[in-house]
Every structure is written in C-alpha cells, then in structure tokens.
DRENDO-1510 file (C-alpha; in Angstrom, 1 decimal, always signed):
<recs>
REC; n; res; u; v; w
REC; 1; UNK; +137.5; -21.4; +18.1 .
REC; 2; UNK; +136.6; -18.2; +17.0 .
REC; 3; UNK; +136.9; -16.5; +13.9 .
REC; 4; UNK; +138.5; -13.6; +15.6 .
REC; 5; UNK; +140.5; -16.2; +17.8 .
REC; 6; UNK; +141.6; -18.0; +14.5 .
REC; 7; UNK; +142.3; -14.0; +12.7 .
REC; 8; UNK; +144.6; -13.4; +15.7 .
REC; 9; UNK; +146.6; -16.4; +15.6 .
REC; 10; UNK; +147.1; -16.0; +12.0 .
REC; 11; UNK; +148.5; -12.4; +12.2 .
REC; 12; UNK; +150.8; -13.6; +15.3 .
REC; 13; UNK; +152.1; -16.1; +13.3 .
REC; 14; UNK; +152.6; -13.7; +10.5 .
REC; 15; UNK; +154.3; -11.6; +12.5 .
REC; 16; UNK; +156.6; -13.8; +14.2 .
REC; 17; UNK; +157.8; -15.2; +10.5 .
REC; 18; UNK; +158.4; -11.8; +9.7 .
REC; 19; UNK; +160.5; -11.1; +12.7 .
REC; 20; UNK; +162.8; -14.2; +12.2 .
REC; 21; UNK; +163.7; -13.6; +9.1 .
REC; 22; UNK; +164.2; -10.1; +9.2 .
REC; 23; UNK; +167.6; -11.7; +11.0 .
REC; 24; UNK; +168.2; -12.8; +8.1 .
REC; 25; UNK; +168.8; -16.6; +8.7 .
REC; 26; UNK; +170.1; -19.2; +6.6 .
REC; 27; UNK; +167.3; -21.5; +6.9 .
REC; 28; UNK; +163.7; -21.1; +8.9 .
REC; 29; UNK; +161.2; -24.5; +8.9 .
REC; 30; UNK; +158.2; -22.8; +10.7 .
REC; 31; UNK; +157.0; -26.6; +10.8 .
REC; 32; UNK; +153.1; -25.2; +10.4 .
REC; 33; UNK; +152.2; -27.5; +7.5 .
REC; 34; UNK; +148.8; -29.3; +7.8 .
REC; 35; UNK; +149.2; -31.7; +4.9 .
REC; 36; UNK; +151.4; -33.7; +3.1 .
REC; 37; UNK; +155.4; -34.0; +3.4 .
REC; 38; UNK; +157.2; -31.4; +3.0 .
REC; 39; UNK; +158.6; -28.7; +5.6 .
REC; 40; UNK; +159.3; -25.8; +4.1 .
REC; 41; UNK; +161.9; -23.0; +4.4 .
REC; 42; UNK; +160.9; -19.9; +4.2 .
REC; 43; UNK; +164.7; -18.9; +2.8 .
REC; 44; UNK; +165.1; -20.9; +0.3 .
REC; 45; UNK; +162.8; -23.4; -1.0 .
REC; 46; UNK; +165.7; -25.6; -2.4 .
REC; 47; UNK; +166.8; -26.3; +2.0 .
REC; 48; UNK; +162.6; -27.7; +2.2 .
REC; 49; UNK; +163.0; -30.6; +4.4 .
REC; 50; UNK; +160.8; -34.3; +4.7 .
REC; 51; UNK; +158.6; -35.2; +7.2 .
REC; 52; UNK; +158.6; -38.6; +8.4 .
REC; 53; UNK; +156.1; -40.2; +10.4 .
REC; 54; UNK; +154.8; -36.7; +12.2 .
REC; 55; UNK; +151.3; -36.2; +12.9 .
REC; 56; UNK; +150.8; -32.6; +11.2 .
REC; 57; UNK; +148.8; -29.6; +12.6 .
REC; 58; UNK; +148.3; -31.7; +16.2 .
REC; 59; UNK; +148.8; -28.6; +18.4 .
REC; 60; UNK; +149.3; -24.6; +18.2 .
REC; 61; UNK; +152.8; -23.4; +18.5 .
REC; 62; UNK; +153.6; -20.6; +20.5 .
REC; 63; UNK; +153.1; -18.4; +17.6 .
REC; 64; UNK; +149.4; -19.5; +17.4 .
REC; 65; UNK; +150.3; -21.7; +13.9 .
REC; 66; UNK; +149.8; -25.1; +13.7 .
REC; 67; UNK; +152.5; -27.4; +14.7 .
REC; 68; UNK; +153.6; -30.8; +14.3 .
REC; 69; UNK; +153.5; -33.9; +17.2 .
REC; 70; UNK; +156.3; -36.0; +17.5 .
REC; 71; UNK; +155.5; -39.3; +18.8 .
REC; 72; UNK; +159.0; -40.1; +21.0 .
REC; 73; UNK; +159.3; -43.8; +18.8 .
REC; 74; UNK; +160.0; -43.1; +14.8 .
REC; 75; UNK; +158.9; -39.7; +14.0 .
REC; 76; UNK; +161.5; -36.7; +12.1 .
REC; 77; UNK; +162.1; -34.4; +9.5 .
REC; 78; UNK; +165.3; -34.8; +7.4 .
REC; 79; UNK; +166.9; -31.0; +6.5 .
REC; 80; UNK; +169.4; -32.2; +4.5 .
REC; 81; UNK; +169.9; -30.9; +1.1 .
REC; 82; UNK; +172.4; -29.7; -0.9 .
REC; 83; UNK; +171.7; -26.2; -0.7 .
REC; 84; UNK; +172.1; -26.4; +3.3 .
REC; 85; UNK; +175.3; -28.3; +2.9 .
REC; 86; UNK; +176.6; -25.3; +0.9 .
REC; 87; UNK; +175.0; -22.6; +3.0 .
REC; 88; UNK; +176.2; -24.4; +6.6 .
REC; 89; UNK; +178.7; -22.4; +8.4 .
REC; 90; UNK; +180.5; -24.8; +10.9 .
REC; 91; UNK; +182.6; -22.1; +12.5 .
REC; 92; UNK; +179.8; -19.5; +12.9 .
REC; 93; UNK; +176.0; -20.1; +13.6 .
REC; 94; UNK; +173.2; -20.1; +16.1 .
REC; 95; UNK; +170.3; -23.0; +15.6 .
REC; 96; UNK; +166.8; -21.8; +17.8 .
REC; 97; UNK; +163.5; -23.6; +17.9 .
REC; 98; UNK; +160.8; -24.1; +19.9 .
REC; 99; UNK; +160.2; -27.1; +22.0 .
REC; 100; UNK; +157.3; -28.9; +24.4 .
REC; 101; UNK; +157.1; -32.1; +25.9 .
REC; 102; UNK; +154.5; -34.3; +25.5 .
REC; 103; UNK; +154.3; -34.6; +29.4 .
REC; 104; UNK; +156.2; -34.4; +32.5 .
REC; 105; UNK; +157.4; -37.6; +32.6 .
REC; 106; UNK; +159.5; -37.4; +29.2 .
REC; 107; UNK; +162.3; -35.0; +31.6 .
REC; 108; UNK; +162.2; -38.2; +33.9 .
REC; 109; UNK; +161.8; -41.5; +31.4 .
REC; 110; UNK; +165.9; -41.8; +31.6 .
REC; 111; UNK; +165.6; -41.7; +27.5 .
REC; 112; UNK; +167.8; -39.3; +25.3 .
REC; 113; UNK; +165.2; -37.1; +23.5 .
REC; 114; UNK; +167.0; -35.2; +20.2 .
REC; 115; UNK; +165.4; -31.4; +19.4 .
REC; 116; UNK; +167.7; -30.6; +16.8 .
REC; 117; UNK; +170.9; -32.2; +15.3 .
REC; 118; UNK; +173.6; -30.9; +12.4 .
REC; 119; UNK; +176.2; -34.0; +12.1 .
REC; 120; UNK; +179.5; -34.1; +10.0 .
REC; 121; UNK; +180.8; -37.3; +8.8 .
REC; 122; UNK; +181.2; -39.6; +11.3 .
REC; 123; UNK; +179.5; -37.3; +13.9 .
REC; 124; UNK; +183.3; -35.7; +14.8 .
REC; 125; UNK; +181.7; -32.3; +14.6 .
REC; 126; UNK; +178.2; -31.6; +15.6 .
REC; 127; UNK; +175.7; -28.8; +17.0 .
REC; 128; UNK; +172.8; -30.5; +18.6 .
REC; 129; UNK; +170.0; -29.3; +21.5 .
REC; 130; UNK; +168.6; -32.7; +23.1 .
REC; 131; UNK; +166.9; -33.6; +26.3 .
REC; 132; UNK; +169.6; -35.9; +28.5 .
REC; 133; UNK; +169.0; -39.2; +29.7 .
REC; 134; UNK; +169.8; -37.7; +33.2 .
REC; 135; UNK; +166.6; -36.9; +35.0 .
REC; 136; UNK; +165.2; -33.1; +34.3 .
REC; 137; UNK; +168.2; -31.8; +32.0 .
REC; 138; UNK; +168.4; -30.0; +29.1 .
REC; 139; UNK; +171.7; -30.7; +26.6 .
REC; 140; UNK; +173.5; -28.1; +24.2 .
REC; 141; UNK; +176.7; -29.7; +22.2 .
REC; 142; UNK; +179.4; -28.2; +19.8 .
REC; 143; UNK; +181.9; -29.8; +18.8 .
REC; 144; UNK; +185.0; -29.3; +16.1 .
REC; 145; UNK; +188.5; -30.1; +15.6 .
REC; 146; UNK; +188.1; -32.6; +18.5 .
REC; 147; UNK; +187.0; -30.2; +21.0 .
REC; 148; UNK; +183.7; -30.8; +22.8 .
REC; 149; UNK; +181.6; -27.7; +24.1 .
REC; 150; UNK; +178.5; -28.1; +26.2 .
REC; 151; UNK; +176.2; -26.9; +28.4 .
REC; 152; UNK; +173.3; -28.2; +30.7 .
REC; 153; UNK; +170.7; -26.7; +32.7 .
REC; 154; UNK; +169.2; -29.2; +35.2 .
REC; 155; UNK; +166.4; -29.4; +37.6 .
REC; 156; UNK; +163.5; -28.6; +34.3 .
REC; 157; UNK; +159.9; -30.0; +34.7 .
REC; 158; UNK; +158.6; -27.4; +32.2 .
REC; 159; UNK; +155.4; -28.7; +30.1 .
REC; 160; UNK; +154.9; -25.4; +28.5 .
REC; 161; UNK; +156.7; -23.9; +25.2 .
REC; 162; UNK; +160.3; -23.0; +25.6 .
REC; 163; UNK; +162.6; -21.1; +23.3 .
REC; 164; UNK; +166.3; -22.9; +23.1 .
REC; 165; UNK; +168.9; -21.5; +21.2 .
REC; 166; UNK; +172.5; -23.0; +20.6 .
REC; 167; UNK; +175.2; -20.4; +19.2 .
REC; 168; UNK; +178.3; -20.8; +18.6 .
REC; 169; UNK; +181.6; -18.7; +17.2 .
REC; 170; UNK; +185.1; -19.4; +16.3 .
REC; 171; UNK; +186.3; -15.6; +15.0 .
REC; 172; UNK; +185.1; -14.9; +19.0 .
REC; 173; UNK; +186.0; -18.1; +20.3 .
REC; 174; UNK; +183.1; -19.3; +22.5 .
REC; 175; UNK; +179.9; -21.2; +22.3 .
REC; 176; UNK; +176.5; -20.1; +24.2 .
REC; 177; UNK; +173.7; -22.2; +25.3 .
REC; 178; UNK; +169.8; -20.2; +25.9 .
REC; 179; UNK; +166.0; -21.1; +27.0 .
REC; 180; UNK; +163.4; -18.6; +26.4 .
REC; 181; UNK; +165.6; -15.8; +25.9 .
REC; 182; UNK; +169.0; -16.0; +29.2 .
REC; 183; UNK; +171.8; -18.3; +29.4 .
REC; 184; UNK; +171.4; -21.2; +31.1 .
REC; 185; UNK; +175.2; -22.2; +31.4 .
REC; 186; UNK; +178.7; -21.0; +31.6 .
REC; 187; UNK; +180.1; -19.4; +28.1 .
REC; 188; UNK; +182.4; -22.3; +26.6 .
REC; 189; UNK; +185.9; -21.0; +24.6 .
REC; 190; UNK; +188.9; -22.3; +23.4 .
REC; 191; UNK; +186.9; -23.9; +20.4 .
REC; 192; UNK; +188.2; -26.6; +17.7 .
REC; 193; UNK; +188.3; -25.9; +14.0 .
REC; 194; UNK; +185.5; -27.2; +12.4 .
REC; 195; UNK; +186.7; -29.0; +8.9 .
REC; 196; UNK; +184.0; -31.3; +7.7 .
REC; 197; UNK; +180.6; -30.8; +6.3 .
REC; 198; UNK; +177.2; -32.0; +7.5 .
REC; 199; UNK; +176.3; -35.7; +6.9 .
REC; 200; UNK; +173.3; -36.5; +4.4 .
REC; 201; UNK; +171.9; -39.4; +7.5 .
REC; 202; UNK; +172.8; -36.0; +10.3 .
REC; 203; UNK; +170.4; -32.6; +10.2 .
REC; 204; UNK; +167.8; -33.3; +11.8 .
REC; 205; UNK; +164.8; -32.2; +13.1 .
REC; 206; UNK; +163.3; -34.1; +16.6 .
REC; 207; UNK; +166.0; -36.9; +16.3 .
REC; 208; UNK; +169.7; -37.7; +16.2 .
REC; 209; UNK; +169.3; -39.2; +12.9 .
REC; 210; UNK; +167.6; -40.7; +10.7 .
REC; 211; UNK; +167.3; -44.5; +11.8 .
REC; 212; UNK; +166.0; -42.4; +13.4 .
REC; 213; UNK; +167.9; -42.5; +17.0 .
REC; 214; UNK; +166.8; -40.4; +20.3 .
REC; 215; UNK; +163.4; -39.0; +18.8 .
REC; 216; UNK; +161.6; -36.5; +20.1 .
REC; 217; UNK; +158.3; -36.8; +21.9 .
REC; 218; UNK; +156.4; -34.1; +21.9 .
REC; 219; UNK; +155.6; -30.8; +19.5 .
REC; 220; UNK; +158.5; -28.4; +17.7 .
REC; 221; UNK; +157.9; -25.2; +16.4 .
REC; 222; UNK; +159.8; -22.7; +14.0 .
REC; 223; UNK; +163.4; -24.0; +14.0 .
REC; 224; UNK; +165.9; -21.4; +12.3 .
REC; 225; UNK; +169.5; -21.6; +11.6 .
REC; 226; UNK; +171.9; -19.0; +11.0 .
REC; 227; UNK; +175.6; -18.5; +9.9 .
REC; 228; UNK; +176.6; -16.5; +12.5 .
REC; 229; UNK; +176.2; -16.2; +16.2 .
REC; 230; UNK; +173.3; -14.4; +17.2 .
REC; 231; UNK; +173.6; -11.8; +19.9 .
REC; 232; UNK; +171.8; -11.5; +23.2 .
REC; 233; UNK; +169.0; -9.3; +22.4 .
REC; 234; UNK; +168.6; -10.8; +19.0 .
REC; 235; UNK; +167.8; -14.5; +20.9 .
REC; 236; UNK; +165.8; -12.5; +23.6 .
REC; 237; UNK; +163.5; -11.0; +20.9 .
REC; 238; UNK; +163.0; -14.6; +19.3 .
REC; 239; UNK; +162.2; -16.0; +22.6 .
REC; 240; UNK; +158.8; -13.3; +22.4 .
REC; 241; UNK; +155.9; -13.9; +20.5 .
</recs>
C-alpha cells in the first residue's frame, strides 16, 4: 500500500469520526484498535468496552480504518459499563454500525449471527440487529413493556459493507429498521414502555451475550448509539463514507 493510499484512508477515517459525532451520540466504538483490549469510545472514555477473542486490525472498514474480525465461534466485545447504563435511553435511541460477512455462506448456514445487542434484565426489553437463522435475512428487534417490534428484510447475499441502523421512539411512537441508508421494512407503532435498565451479561457487540451466544462471523465497523431516534437524512448521511 501506498503512502498516499495509507494518507487517504487516514483522513477518511478522520472524517467519518468527525461526522458521527458531530450527531452528537451517546456512545461511538469506531472498533479500529490494532493492539491490545480495549475498544474505545470516542464520547466518553468511561463507556470503553473489552474485546474478547477478536482478531484486531484483520480488514479495512468502510472508512478505510482498521477493523476487527470476528470469528463466528467465541469472539465479542462487552460495552457494558456503568456510565452506559446511566446514559442508555430505553424509550428513545437509534444503534448504527457497520457489518460484513465473512462469506456468502454465513446468510445460508441456518445459524443466528448477533451484530449488536442492548438487553435488560431477563432480556424483557431489548434492541438488537442480528442475522436470522432463516436463509438470507436480516433481523431488527425492539422490545418494551411486553411489546415486540421487528422488522426483516429477506432475500440478502451481500458480501460487501452494509450500514444497518435500528431506531426507535416512544414520544413518536414507532420503531424503524435501515441498510445503507433506506428502510428495509414497514414502520412498527403502538410501542411498550420500556422500564428496566440494560443487563451487565447484555450490550454487546457481534454477539447476544456474553457466553457468548449467536456470535458474529465476520468484520464490524464504527458502531454508535444515540438517545434519540435519528432521522432519515441523518442515517442516510452515516450510510456515506
């Protein structure tokens, strides 16, 4: 590579940093770490999360940074801390992250594949993105109060980076599912309350927890979460780098 090549990645990545947070978001892993175990956050260094088992710097996010491989059997990073616990909105947020499969056959293996994952207690309320054990879907759950909101988008074979963005609203009652930028399903409403507050074992990074269960195989790149529900051209302008 380069040293113009490796100049230009560096300033894209720099600018797409800058660009999510200037929305001002309550936590941002860019997950470009080459060494060691932490993941930081960009927001607030107390919310830095833990990497377990992930093979750092492996590929080049869409961003040009380096990224982190997850290898689809025991690798994760654990967010939770108490500063996200207190700066977690139940009733108002948007999660967004990047995504790629390790290969086309992880959209067919019949295995649940977790992206990203924010549990309460008991895993009554959640807001999760995961690949579905049915062939070629992507997932997007929210659920509080005892009311389950979701969306799929079937028939993906995508191998490339994709942008998916979960957000979610009680004050406007309704939860919206995105890939790279456009709704992929119906707008959900009639939301529950949600009461509870996210489970130390439950924010997750590429799994459902952290046993860990449904781990992701492939490479994640900048995952964000906010407190409020993002609009349409704020996710279409994250979905560019």
């Amino acid at each position: 590579m380069s040293f113009i090549t490796i100049l230009s990645n560096k300033v894209l990545a720099a600018d797409y940093s800058d660009k999510t947070l200037s929305y001002n978001p309550k936590a941002y892993w860019p997950l470009n770490e080459t060494s060691g175990s932490v993941a930081r956050c960009l927001v607030n260094s107390a919310q830095n999360g833990v990497y377990t088992g992930v093979t750092l710097g492996d590929g080049v996010g869409p961003d040009g940074s380096p990224c982190p491989f997850f290898d689809g059997a025991n690798d994760y990073v654990n967010i939770w801390t108490t500063a996200l616990h207190d700066a977690f909105n139940g009733s108002e947020g948007t999660v967004a992250i990047w995504a790629k499969v390790n290969a086309v056959d992880v959209w067919t293996n019949g295995a649940v594949k977790y992206i990203f994952q924010l549990n309460a207690a008991a895993a009554v309320e959640y807001a999760r993105i995961y690949k579905s054990n049915t062939n070629n879907r992507m997932s997007y759950r929210y659920q509080a109060g005892g009311v389950t909101e979701g969306g799929d988008e079937n028939g993906l074979s995508e191998t490339d980076w994709m942008h998916l963005a979960l957000t979610w609203s009680k004050s406007a009652d309704e939860v919206r599912y995105w890939r790279d930028g456009a709704e992929v399903a119906t707008v959900d409403t009639s939301l529950g309350t949600w009461v509870g507050s996210i489970d130390s074992d439950y924010p997750i990074i590429g799994a459902s927890s952290t046993i860990p269960g449904g781990p992701w195989h492939g490479w994640l790149s900048n995952s964000a979460l906010w407190g409020r529900a993002l609009a349409q051209p704020e996710i279409a302008d994250l979905a560019r780098v």
